[in-house]
VEXDREN-2710 file (C-alpha; in Angstrom, 1 decimal):
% VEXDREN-2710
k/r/px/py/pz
1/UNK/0.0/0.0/0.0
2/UNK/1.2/3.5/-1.0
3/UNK/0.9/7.0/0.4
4/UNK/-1.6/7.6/-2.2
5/UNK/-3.5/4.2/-1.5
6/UNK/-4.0/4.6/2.0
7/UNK/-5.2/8.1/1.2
8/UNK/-8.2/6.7/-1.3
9/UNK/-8.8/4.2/1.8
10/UNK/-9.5/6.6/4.3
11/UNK/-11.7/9.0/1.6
12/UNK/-13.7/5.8/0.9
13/UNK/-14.2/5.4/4.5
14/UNK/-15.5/8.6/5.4
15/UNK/-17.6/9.5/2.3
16/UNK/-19.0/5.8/2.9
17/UNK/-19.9/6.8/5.8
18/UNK/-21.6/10.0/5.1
19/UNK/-24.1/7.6/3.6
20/UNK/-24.8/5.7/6.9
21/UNK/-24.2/8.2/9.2
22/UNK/-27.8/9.3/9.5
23/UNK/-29.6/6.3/10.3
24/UNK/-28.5/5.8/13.9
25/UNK/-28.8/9.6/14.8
26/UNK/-32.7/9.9/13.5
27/UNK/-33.7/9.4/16.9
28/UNK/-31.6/12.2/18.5
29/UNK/-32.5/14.5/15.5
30/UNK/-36.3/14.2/15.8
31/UNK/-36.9/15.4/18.9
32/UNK/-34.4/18.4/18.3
33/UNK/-35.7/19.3/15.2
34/UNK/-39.5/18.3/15.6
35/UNK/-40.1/16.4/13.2
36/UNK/-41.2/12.8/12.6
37/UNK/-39.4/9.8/11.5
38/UNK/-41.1/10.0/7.9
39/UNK/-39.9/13.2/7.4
40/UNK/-36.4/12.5/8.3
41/UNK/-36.2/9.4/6.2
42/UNK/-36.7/12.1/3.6
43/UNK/-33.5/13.2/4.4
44/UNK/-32.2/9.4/3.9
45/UNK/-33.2/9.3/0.6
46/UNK/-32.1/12.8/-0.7
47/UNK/-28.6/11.8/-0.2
48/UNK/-29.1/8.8/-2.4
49/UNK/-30.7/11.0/-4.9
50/UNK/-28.5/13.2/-4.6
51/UNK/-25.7/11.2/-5.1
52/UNK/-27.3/9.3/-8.4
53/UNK/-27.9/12.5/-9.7
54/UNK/-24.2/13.9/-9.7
55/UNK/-22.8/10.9/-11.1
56/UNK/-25.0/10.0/-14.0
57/UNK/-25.1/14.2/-14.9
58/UNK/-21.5/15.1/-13.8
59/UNK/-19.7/12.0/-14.0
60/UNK/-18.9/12.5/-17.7
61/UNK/-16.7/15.5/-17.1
62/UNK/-14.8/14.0/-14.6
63/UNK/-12.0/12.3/-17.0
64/UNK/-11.5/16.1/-18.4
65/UNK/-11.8/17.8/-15.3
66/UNK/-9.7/15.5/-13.1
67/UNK/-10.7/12.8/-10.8
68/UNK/-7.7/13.8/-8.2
69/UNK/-9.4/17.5/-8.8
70/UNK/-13.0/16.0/-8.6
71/UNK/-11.9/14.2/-5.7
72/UNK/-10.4/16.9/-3.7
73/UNK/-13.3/19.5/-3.8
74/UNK/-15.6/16.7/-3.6
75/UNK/-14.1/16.0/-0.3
76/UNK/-14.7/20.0/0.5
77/UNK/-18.4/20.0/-0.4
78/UNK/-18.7/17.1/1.5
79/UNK/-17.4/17.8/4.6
80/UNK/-19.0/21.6/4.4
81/UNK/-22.1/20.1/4.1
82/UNK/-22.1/18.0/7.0
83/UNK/-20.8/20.6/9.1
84/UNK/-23.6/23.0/7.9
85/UNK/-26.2/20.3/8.7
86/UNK/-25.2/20.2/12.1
87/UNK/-26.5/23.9/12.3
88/UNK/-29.9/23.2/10.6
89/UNK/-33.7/23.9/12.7
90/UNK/-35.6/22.0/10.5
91/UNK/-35.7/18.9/8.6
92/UNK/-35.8/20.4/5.2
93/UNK/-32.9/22.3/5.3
94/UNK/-31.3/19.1/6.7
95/UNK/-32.5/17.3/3.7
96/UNK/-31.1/20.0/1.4
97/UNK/-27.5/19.5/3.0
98/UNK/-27.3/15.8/2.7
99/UNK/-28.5/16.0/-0.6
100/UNK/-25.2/18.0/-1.9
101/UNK/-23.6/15.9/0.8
102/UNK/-24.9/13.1/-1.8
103/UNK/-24.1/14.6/-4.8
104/UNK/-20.4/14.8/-3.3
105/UNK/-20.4/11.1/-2.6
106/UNK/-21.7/10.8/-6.3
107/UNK/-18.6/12.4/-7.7
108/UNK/-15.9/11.3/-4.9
109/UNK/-16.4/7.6/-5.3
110/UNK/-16.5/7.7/-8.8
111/UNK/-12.9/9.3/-9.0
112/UNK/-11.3/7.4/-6.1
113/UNK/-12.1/3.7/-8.2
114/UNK/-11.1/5.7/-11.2
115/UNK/-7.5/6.8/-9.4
116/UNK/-6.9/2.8/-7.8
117/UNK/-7.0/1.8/-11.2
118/UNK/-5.3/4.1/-12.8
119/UNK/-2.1/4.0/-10.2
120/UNK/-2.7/-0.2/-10.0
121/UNK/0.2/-2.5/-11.3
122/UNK/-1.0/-4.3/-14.4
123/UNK/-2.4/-6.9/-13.7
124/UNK/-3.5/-5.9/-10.0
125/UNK/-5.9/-3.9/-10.3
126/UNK/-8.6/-5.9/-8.5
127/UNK/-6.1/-6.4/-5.6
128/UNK/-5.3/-2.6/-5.7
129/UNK/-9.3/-2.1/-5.6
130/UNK/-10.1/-4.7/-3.0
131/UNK/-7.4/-2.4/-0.3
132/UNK/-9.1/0.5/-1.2
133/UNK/-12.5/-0.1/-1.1
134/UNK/-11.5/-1.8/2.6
135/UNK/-12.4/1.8/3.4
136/UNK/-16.1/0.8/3.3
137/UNK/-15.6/-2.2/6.2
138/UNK/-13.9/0.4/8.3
139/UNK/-17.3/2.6/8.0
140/UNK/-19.0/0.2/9.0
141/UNK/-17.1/-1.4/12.0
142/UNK/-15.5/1.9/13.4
143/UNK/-17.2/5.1/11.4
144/UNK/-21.0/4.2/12.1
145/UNK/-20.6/2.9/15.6
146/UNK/-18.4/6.0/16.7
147/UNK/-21.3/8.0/15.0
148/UNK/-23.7/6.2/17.0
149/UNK/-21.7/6.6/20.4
150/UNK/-20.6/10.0/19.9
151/UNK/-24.2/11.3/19.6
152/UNK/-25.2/9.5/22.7
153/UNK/-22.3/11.0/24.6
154/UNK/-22.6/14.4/23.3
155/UNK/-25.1/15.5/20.8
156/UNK/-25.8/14.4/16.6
157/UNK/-24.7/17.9/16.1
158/UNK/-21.0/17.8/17.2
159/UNK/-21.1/14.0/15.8
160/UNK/-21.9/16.1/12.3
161/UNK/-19.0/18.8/13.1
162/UNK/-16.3/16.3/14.0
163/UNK/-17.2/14.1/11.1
164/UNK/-17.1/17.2/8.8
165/UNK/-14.0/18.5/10.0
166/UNK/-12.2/14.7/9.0
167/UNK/-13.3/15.6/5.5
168/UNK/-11.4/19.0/5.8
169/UNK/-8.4/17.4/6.8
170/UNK/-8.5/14.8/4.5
171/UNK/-7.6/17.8/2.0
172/UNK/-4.1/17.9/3.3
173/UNK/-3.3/14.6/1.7
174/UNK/-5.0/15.3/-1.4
175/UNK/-3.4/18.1/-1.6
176/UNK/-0.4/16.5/-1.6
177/UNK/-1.2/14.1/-4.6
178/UNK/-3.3/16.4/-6.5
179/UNK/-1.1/15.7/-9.7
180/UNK/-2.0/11.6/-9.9
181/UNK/-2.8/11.3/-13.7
182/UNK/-5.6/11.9/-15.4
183/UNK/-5.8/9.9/-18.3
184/UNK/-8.3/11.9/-21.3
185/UNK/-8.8/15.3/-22.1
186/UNK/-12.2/14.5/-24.1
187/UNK/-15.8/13.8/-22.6
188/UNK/-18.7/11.6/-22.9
189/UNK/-22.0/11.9/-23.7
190/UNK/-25.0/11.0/-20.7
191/UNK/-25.5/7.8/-21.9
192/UNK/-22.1/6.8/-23.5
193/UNK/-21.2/4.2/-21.2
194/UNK/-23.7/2.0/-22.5
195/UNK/-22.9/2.1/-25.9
196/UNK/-19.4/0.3/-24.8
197/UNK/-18.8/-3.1/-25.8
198/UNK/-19.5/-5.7/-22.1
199/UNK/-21.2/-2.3/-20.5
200/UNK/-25.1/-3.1/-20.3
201/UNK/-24.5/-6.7/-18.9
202/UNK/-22.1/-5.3/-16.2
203/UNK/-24.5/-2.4/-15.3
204/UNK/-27.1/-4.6/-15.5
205/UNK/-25.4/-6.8/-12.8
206/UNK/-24.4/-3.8/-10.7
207/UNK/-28.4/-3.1/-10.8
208/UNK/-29.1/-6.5/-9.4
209/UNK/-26.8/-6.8/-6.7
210/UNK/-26.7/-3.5/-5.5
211/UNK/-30.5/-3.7/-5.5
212/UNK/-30.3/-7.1/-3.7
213/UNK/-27.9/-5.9/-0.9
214/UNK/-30.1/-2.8/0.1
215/UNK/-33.0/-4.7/-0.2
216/UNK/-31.9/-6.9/2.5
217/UNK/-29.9/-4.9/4.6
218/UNK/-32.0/-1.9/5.2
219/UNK/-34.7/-4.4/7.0
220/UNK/-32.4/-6.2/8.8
221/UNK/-32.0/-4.8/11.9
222/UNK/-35.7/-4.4/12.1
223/UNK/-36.2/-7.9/11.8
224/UNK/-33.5/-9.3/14.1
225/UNK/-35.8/-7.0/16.9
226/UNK/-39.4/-8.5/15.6
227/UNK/-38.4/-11.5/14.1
228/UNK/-35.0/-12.9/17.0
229/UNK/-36.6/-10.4/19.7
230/UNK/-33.4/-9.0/19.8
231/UNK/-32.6/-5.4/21.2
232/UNK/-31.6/-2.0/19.0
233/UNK/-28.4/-2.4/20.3
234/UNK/-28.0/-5.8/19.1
235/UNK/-29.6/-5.5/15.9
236/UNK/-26.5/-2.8/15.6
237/UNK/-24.0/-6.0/15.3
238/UNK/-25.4/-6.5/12.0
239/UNK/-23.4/-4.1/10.7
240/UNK/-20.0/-4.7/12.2
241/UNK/-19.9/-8.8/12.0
242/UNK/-21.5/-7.7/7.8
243/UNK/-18.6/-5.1/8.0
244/UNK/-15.9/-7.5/9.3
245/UNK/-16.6/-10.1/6.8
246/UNK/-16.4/-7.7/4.1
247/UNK/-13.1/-6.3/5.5
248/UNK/-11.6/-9.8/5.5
249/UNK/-12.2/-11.0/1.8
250/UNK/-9.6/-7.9/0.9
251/UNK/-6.8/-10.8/2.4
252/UNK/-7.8/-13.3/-0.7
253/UNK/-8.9/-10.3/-3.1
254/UNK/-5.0/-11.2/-4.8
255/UNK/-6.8/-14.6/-6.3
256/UNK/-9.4/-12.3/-8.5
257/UNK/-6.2/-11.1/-10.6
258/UNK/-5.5/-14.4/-11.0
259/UNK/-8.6/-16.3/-11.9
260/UNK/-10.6/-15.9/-15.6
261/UNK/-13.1/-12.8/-14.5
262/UNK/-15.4/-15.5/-16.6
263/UNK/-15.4/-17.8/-14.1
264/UNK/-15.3/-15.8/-10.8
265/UNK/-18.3/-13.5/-11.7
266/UNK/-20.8/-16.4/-12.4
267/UNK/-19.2/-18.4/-9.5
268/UNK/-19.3/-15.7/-7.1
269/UNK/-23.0/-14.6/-7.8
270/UNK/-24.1/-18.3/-7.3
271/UNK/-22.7/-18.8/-4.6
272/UNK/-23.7/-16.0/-2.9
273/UNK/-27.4/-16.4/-3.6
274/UNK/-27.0/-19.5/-1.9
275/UNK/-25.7/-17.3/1.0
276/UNK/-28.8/-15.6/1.0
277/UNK/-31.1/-18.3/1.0
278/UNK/-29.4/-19.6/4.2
279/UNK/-30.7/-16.2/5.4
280/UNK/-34.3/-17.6/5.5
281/UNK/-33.6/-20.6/7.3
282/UNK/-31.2/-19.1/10.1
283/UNK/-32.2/-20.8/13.4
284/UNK/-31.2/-18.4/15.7
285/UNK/-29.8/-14.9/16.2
286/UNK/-26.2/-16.2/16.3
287/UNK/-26.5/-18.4/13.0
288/UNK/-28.5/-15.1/11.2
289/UNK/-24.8/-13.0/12.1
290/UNK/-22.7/-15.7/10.9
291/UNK/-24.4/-15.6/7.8
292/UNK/-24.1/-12.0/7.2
293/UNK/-20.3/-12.2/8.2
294/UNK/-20.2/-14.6/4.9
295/UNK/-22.6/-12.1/2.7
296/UNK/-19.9/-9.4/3.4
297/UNK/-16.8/-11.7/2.0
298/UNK/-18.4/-12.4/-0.7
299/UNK/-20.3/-8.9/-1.4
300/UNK/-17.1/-7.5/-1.4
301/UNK/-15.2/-10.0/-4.1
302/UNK/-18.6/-9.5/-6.5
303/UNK/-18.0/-5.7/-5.6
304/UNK/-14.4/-5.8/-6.8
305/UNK/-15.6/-8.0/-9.6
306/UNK/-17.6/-5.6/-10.6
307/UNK/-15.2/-2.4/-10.5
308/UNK/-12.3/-4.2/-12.1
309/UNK/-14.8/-5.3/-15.3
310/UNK/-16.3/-1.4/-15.4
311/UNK/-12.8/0.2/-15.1
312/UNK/-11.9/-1.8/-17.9
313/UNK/-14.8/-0.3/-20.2
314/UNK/-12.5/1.9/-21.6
315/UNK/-9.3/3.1/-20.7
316/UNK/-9.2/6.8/-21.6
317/UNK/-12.7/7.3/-19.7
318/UNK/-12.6/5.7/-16.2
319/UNK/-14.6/8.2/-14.8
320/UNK/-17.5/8.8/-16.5
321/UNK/-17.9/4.8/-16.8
322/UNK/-17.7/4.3/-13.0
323/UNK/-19.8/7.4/-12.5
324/UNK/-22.1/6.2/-14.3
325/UNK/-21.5/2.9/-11.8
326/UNK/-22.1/5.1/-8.6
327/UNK/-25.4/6.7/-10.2
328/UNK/-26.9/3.1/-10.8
329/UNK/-25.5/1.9/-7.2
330/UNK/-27.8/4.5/-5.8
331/UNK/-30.9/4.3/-8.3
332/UNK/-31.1/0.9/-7.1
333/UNK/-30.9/1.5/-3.4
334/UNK/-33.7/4.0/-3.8
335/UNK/-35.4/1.3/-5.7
336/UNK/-34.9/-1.5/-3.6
337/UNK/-35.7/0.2/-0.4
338/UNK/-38.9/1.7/-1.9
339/UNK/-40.1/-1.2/-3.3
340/UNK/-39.1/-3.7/-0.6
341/UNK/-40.0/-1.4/2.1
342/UNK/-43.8/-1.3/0.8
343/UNK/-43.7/-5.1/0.6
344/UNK/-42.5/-5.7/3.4
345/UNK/-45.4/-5.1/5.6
346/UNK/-47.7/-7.4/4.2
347/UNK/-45.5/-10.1/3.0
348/UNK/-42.8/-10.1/5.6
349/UNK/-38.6/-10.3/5.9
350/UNK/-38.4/-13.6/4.7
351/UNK/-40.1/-13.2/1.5
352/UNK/-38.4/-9.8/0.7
353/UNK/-35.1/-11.9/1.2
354/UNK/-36.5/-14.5/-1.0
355/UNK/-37.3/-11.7/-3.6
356/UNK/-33.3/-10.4/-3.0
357/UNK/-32.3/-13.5/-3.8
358/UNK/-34.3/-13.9/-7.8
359/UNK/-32.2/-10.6/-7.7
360/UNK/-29.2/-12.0/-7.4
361/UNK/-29.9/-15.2/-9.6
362/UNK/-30.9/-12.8/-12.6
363/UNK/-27.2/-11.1/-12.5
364/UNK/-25.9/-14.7/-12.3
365/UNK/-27.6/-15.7/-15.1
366/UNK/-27.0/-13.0/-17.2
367/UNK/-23.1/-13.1/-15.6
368/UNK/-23.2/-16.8/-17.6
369/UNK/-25.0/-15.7/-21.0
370/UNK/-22.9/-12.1/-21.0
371/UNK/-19.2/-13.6/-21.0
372/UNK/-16.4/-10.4/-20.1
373/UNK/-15.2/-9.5/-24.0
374/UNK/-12.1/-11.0/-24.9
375/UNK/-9.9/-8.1/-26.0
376/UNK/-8.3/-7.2/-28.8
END
């Protein structure tokens, strides 16, 4: 790991979790700002909209304009926002500020997958990719629970400030390697990516899964309360045992480089549908965590899986390609938790699971029909 790496580690981390860092505060903010759960889930979603928006619009200027350039002011907005948020008296305003909070994520994300890949050894890039993107197991196992446990100790207001103010600082390193390469000058049309050779199955699959994981991960905590009679506090170890599983496929994320991406993508997929069909039958509270801790391994080799095959798209246009990836990562979060969410009520967890899992089966499917093109 470089300088540089560690650097796109710790950006992922934070702007990942910018993206969960509401969640756990919503019952601190409601009181303070009067407002109901409903309306505060607004806020929830206006970062994911926000952050679809930026990179399916913006994401095709980010080759020309930079992604070290993107990234730092990216990283500016972002932390501003959060800082501004912590001075908000009502819930719109609040919603506002994690929108271009969002629409920060929307561009950073984009530009620090672009940058691993760039800077990767050939031949390495999905082992470059798997360190970096270990910034999103350190959200979830560190970030989110120091969130949580800040803003019971103090208030969600100086959890928002502090967190901010690590996005500010982060500029000093970025500062530092503001002059990694860029690799194109030109830009893309909106829907350019898709007219690339390999790109509609491989967005197609991002679709899927992504849509699968949210589907099942927003509700889980609720139903480890209703359906294991768990406590909040337990249902919170869902994310860290999901978070430490996910950390620890980044030890074997070296084998991906060396494996046919034909055989790993298809392989991988299956496998972890099966993984969430074990979901349904988990016979206690224990088992349900054990299973998550294997979702998260192999959630993150498919997410690597995924990155390396969209990076390769083309190789002058890296950003706007995996912009393009971030923008349907969070159209299918909004989807999935939508759609899931108003299902859930009358058909239950286990069905919505059951439904996550066709998800997944339909991006193995067409991971089998849609072979990786051989190049030329």
């Amino acid at each position: 790991m470089t300088k540089f790496l560690y650097t796109l580690l710790f950006s992922v981390c934070l702007i990942g979790s910018n993206g969960l860092l509401l969640s756990p505060l919503l019952a601190a903010i409601g009181p303070d700002l009067q407002a109901s759960l409903s309306q505060l889930s607004r806020a929830v979603a206006a970062y994911g909209a926000g952050s679809a928006l930026a990179a399916i619009w913006l994401g095709r200027y980010l080759d020309g304009f930079g992604m070290n350039r993107a990234l730092f002011y990216a990283m500016a907005v972002a932390g501003g926002s959060q800082i501004l948020a912590a001075f908000t008296q009502g819930w719109i305003s609040l919603a506002i500020l994690q929108m271009l909070a969002g629409s920060a994520a929307g561009i950073a994300l984009p530009s620090i997958y672009g940058l691993a890949t760039t800077v990767a050894p050939k031949g390495k890039e999905a082992q470059t990719l798997s360190r970096v993107t270990l910034g999103w197991s350190l959200s979830l196992v560190a970030a989110v629970p120091l969130a949580a446990f800040l803003a019971d100790a103090f208030s969600w207001r100086i959890t928002l400030v502090m967190f901010g103010s690590l996005h500010i600082m982060m500029l000093i390193p970025l500062s530092i390697f503001r002059s990694a390469p860029t690799p194109s000058q030109t830009k893309f049309n909106l829907l350019t990516p898709f007219t690339l050779k390999g790109s509609f199955s491989i967005y197609a699959i991002n679709f899927l899964f992504m849509g699968c994981f949210y589907g099942i991960y927003a509700f889980s905590g609720a139903h480890a309360v209703t359906g294991f009679g768990q406590s909040t506090a337990y249902a919170g170890l869902i994310a860290l045992i999901y978070g430490l599983g996910f950390g620890a496929a980044s030890f074997f994320a070296n084998l991906l480089d060396r494996l046919p991406p034909n055989v790993t993508m298809p392989c991988s997929l299956l496998f972890a549908t099966v993984v969430i069909c074990s979901i349904v039958i988990a016979p206690s509270y224990q088992a349900f965590l054990m299973v998550f801790a294997i979702w998260g391994f192999m959630n993150h080799l498919i997410l690597n899986l995924i990155l390396t095959r969209i990076s390769d798209l083309s190789a002058t246009h890296k950003g706007a390609t995996l912009a393009m990836y971030s923008g349907i990562t969070y159209i299918a979060s909004m989807v999935a938790i939508f759609g899931f969410g108003s299902l859930i009520e009358t058909h239950g967890y286990i069905q919505i699971v059951l439904l996550a899992a066709g998800f997944q089966f339909c991006a193995f499917v067409i991971a089998m029909v849609f072979k990786k093109p051989a190049k030329v």
